[in-house]
N, C-alpha and C positions, 0 to 999 in steps of 0.2 A: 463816296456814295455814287454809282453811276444807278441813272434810273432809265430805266428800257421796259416797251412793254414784253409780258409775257406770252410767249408763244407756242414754248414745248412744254410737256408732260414734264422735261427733264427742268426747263427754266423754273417750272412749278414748285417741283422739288427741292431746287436751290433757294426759292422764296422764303418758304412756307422753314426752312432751317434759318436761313435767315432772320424771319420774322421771331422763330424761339428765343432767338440770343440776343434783341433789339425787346420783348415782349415788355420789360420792365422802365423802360425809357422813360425820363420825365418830360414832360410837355413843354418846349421852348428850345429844349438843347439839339441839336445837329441830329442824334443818333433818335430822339423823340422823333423829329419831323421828315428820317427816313423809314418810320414807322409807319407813321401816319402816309407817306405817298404808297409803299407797300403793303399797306393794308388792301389801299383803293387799288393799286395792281392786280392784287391776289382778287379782289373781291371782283374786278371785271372780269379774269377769266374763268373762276370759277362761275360765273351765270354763263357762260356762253359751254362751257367742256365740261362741268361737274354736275349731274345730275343728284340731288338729296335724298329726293321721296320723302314722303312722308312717312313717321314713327308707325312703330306699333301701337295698335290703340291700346292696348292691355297697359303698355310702357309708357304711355301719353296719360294714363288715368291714375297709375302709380305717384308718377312724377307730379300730376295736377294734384294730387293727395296730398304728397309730401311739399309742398309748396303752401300749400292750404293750413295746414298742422291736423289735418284729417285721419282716422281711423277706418277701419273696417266698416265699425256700429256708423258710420258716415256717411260710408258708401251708402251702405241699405237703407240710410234714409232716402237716398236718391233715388236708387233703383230698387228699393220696395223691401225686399226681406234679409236678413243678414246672410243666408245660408245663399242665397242667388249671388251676392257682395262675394261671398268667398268662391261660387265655384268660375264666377268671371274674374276673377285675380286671379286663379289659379286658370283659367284659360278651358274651364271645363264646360262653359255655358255662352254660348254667343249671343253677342249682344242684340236685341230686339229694336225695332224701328222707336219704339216709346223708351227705353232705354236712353239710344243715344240721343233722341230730344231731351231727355230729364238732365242725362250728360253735359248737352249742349246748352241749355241754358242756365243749370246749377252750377258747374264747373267752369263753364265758359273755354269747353273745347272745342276746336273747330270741328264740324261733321264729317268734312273732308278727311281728318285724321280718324274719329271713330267708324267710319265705314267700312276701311281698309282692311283688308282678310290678315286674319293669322292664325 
């Protein structure tokens, strides 16, 4: 194992393949604990070169659904009527300032994500 920081786009890439083939490591053995320092490699230059952004909110409220074991008829408890529930999953109706507060505190998505255009 040689351990260096990461510097290029290209070192990144050699990481991040790396990190695939090491992914299953157990905790204490040689190949576990070059996981664990390439993790924190990867993870420092991605804050400093990788920009994320935030999700879609549409894909943020799915995913917050499917976590939940939530439905449709679930949504529209939150945001008021089922037929509203459906045409905002389906991206037909944008979401209202009362919305994503109903969002944000029923769901507990952050606002930052639900404000975000799409």
């Amino acid at each position: 194992m040689t351990v260096k920081p990461i510097k290029t786009k290209k070192e990144y890439q050699q990481a991040m393949e790396r990190l695939e083939v090491l992914f299953d490591a157990k905790k204490g053995t040689a190949e576990g604990d070059e996981l664990e320092v390439l993790s924190i490699l990867i993870e420092k230059y991605e804050d400093v070169h990788v920009d994320i952004g935030f999700p879609d909110p549409i894909e943020a409220i799915k995913f917050r659904m499917e976590q939940l074991g939530y439905n449709q008829a679930d949504l529209a408890n939150v945001v008021g009527l089922k037929s509203r529930a459906s045409e905002i999953l389906n991206k037909k109706r944008k979401l209202s300032l009362e919305m994503i507060r109903q969002l944000h505190e029923k769901l507990h998505i952050p606002t930052d994500v639900l404000i975000q255009p799409y």
